[in-house]
Every structure is written in C-alpha cells, then in structure tokens.
MIDOSE-1310 file (N, C-alpha, C; in nm, 2 decimals, decimal comma, always signed):
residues 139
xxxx	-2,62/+6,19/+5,45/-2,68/+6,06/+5,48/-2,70/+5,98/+5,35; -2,74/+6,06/+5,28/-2,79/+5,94/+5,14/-2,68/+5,96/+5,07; -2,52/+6,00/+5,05/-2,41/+5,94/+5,03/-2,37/+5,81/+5,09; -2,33/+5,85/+5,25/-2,32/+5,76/+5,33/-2,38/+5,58/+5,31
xxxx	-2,51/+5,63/+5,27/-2,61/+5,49/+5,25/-2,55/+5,42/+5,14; -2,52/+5,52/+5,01/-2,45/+5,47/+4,89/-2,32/+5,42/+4,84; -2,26/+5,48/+4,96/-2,09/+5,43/+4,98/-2,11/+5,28/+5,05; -2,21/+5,29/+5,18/-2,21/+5,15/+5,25/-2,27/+5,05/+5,14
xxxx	-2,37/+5,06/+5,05/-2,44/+4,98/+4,95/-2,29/+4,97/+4,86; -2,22/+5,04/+4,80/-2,13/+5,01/+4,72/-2,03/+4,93/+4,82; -1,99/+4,93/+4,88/-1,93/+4,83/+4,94/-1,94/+4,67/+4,96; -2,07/+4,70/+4,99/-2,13/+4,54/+5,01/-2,14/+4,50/+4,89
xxxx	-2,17/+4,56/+4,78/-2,14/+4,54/+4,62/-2,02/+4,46/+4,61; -1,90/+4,50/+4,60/-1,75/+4,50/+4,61/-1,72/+4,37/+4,71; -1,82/+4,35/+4,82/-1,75/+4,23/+4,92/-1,81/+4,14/+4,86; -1,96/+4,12/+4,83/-2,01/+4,04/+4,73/-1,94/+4,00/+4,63
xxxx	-1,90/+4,08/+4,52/-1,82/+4,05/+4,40/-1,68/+3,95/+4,44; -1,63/+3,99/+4,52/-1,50/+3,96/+4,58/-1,51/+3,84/+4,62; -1,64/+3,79/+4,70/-1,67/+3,65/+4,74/-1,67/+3,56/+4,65; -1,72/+3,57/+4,49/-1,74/+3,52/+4,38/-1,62/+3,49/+4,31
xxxx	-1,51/+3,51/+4,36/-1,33/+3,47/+4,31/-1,29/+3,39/+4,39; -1,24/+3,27/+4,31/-1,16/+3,19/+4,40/-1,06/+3,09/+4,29; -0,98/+3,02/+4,35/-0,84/+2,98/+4,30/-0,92/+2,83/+4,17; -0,86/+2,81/+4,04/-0,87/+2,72/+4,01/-0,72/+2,61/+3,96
xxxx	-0,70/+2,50/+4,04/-0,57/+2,45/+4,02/-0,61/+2,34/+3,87; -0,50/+2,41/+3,80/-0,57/+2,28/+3,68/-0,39/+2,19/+3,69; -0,42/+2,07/+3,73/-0,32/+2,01/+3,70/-0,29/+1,87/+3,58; -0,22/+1,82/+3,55/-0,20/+1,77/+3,46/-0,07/+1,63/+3,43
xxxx	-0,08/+1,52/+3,38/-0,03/+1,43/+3,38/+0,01/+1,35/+3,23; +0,10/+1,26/+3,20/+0,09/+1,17/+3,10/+0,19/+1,28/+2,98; +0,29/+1,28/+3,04/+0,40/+1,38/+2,92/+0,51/+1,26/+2,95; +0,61/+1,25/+2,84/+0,69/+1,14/+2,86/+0,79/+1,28/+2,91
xxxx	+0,85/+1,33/+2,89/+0,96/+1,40/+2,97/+0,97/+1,52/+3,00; +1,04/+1,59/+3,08/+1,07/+1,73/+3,13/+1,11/+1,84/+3,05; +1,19/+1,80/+2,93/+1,22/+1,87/+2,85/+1,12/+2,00/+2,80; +1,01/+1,96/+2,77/+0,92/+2,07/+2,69/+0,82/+2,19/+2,82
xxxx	+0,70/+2,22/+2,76/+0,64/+2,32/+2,81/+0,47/+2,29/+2,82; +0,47/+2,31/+2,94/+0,31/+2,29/+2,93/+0,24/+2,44/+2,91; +0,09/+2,41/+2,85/+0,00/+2,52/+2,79/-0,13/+2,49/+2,86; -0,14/+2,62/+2,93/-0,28/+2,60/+3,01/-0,34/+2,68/+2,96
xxxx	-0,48/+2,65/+2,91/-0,57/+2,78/+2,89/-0,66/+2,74/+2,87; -0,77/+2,85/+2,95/-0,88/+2,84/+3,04/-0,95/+2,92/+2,99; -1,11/+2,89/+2,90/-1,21/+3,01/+2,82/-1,36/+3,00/+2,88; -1,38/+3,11/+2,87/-1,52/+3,18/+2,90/-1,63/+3,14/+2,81
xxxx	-1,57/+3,09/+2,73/-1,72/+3,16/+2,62/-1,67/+3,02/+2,49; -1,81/+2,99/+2,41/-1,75/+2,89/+2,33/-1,70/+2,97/+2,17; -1,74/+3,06/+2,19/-1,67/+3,17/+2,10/-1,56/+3,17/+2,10; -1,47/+3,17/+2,22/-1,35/+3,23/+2,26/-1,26/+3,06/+2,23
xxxx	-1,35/+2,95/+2,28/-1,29/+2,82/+2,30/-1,17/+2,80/+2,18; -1,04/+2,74/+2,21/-0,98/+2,66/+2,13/-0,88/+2,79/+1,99; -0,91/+2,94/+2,08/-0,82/+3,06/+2,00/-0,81/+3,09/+2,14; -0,67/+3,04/+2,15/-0,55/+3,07/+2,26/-0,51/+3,24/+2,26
xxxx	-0,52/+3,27/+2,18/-0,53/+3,44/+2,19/-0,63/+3,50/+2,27; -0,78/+3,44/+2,28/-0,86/+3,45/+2,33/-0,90/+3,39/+2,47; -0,82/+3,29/+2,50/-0,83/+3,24/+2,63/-0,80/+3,38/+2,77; -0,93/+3,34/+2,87/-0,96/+3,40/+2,94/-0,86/+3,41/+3,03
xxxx	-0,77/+3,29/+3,03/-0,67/+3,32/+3,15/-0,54/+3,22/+3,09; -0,43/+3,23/+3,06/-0,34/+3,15/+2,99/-0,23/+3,14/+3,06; -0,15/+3,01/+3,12/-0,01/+3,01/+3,15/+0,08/+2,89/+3,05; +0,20/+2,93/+3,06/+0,32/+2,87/+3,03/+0,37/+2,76/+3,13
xxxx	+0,35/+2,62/+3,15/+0,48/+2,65/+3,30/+0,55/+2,51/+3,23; +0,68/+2,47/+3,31/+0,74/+2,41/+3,30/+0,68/+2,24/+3,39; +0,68/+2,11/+3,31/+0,63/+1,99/+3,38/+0,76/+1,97/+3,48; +0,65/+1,90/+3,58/+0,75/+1,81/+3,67/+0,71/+1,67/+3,66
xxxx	+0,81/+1,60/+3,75/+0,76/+1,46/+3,76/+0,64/+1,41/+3,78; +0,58/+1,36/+3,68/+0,45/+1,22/+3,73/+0,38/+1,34/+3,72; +0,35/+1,48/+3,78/+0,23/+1,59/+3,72/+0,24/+1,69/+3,77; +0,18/+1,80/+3,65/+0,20/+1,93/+3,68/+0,05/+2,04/+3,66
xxxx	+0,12/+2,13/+3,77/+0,01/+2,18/+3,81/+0,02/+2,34/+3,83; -0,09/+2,38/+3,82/-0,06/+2,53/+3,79/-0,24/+2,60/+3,83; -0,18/+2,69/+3,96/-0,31/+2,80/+4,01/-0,31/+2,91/+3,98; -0,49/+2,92/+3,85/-0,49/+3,07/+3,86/-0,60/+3,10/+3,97
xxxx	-0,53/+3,24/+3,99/-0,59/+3,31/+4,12/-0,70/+3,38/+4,08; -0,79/+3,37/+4,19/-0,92/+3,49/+4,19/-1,02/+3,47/+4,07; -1,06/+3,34/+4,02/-1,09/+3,36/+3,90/-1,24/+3,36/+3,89; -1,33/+3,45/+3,83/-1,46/+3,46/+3,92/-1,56/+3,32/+3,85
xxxx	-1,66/+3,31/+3,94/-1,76/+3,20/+3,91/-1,82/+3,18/+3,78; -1,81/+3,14/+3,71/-1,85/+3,09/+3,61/-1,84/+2,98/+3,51; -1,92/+3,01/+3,41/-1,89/+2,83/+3,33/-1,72/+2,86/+3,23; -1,66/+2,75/+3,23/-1,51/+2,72/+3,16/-1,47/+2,61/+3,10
xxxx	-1,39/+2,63/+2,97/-1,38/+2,49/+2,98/-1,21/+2,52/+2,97; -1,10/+2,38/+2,94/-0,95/+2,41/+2,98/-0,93/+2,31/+2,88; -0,79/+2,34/+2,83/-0,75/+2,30/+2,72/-0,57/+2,30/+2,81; -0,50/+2,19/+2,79/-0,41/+2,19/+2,80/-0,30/+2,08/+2,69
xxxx	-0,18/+2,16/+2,68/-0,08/+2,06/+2,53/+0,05/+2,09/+2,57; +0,11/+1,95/+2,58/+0,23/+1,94/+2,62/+0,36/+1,95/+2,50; +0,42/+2,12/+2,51/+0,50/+2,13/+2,37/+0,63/+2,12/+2,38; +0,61/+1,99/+2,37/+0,78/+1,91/+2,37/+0,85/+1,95/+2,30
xxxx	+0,86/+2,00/+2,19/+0,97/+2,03/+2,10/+0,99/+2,17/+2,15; +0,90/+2,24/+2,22/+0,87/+2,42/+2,26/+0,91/+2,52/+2,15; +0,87/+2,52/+2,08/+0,83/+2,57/+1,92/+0,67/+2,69/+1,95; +0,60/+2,69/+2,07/+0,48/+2,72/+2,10/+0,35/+2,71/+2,03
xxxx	+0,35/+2,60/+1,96/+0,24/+2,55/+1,95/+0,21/+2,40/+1,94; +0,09/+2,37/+1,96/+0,06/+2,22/+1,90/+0,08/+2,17/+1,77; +0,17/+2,05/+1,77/+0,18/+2,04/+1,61/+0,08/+1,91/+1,56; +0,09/+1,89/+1,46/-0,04/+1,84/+1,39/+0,07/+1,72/+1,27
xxxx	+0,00/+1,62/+1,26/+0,06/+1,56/+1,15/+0,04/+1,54/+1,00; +0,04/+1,48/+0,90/+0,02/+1,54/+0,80/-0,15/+1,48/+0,78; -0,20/+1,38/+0,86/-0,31/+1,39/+0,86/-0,41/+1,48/+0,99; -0,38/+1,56/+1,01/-0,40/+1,65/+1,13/-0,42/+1,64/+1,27
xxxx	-0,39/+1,51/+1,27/-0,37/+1,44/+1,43/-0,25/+1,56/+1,50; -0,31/+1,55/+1,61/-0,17/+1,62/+1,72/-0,08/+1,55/+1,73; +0,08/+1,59/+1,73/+0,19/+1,49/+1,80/+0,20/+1,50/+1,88; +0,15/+1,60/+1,94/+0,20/+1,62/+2,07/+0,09/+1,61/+2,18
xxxx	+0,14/+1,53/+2,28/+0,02/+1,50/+2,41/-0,09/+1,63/+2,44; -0,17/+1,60/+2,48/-0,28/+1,72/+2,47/-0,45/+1,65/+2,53; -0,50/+1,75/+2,61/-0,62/+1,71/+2,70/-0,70/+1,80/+2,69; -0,84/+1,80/+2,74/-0,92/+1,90/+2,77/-1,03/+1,88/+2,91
xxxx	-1,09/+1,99/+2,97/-1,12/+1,95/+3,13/-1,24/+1,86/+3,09; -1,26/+1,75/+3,22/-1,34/+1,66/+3,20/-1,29/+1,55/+3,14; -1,20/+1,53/+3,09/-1,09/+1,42/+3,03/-1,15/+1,38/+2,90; -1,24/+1,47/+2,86/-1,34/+1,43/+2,74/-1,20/+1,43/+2,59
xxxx	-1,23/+1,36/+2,50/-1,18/+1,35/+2,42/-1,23/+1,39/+2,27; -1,18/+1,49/+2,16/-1,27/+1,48/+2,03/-1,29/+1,36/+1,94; -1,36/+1,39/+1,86/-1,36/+1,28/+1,71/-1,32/+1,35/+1,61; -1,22/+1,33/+1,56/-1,14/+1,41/+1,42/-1,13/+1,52/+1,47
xxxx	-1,10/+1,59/+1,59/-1,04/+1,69/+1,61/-1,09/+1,73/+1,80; -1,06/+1,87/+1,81/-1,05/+1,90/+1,96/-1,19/+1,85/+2,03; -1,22/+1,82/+2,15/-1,34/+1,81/+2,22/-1,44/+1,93/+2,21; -1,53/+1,86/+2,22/-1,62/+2,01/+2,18/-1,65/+2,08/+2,34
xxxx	-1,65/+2,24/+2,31/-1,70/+2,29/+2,47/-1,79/+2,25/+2,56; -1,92/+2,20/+2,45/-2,03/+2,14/+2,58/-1,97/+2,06/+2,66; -1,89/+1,93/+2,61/-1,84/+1,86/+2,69/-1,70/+1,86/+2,74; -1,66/+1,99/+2,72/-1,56/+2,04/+2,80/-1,56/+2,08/+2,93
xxxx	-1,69/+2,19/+2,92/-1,73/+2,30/+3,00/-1,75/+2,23/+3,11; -1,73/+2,30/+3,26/-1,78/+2,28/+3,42/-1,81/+2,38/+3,42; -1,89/+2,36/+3,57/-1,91/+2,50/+3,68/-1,84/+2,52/+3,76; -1,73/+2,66/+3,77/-1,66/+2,69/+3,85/-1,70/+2,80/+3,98
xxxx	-1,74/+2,76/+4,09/-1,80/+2,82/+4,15/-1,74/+2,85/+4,33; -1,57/+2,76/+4,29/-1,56/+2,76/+4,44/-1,39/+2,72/+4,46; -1,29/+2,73/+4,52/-1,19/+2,66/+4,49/-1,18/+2,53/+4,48; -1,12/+2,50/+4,33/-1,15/+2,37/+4,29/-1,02/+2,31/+4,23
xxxx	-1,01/+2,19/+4,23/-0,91/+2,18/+4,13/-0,96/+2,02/+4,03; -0,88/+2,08/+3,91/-0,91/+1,93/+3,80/-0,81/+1,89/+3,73; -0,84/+1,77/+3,72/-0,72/+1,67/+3,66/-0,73/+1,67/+3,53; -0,68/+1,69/+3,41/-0,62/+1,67/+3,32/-0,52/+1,57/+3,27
xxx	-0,56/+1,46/+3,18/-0,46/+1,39/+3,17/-0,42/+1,37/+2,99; -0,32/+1,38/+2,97/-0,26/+1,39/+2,83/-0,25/+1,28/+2,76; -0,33/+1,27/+2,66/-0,31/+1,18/+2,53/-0,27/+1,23/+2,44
C-alpha cells in the first residue's frame, strides 16, 4: 500500500511537470535575402544571456520569404529572453564593424533595442508560461 500511494504521488508529479512544457515559436523578419542563416537562441538566466554556447535552447535554420520561423518544443515555463542574427555571409557568427556595430541584421525578444551594444536581459526577458509565439524583427 504505501508503495502504491508513492508510485500514484510520483505520477501526478510527472503529469504536473509535463503540463509546464509547451511549444515556443520565435519567428522573425527584416533580412534582405535568402542566401544566409538564421540564429535562434533562447536563455534562462542573465548569466547565460548573449554566450551562445550557453543558450538554453539554440537553432540554425534557413530564412524564407518576408519571415521566418522556428518551434522549440516542450520548453518548460519560465522567464527567457531571445536573441536572434541574420548570418548572411554564414561564416557563424555576428560580425561587428570596426567601430563594433553589427553588420549584420540582428533582434532581441520584445523588439527592444541596445545603446552601444546588445539589449540588456531585463528588457529582453518575458514570461513563458504557455504556447506562445513572438515576433522578432531585424535591424
């Protein structure tokens, strides 16, 4: 019996947890052509923010016309923020000019924009708490 009790408690555990995943579509706009690669990536923590090594969830994908979009699955509830850069030349990274501007198109969630450099996480960050999707648009 007091297995039984503990197996049914760990279950409801497990359906609970399970409820707390769901899909986030981050899609994206404002690339002049198809040629290059889009960079999705999505952080946990402001620690983690803006070191793509560390990004909680990262894709590659290829733009399409007028906008592109890309669903990670299952992703559980919590605060994020998203960073996405369109790498036209696809060299894999953002390039920078000699005064350290980006050349290449590039956003972050909330369409917030930095001052002398990336947006900061506060005003990155949302609450993801349900399937959602956000716009991203590239300057």
């Amino acid at each position: 019996m007091k297995y039984l009790l503990l197996l049914t408690f760990g279950c409801i555990c497990l359906i609970g947890m399970a409820q707390n995943k769901s899909d986030l579509i981050v899609t994206s706009s404002g690339y002049k052509n198809l040629k290059g690669a889009i960079f999705i990536a999505v952080y946990n923590s402001e620690q983690n923010y803006m070191h793509q090594d560390k990004a909680s969830y990262l894709a590659i994908v290829k733009p399409s016309v007028d906008k592109t979009s890309y669903i990670f699955k299952n992703v559980p509830a919590g605060v994020y923020a998203v960073t996405v850069f369109y790498d036209e030349n696809q060299n894999g990274k953002l390039d920078f000019n000699f005064f350290g501007a980006p050349k290449e198109k590039n956003g972050f969630s909330n369409n917030v924009r930095g001052f002398l450099g990336p947006a900061k996480y506060e005003k990155a960050k949302f609450n993801h708490s349900g399937n959602q999707e956000i716009f991203i648009n590239l300057e």
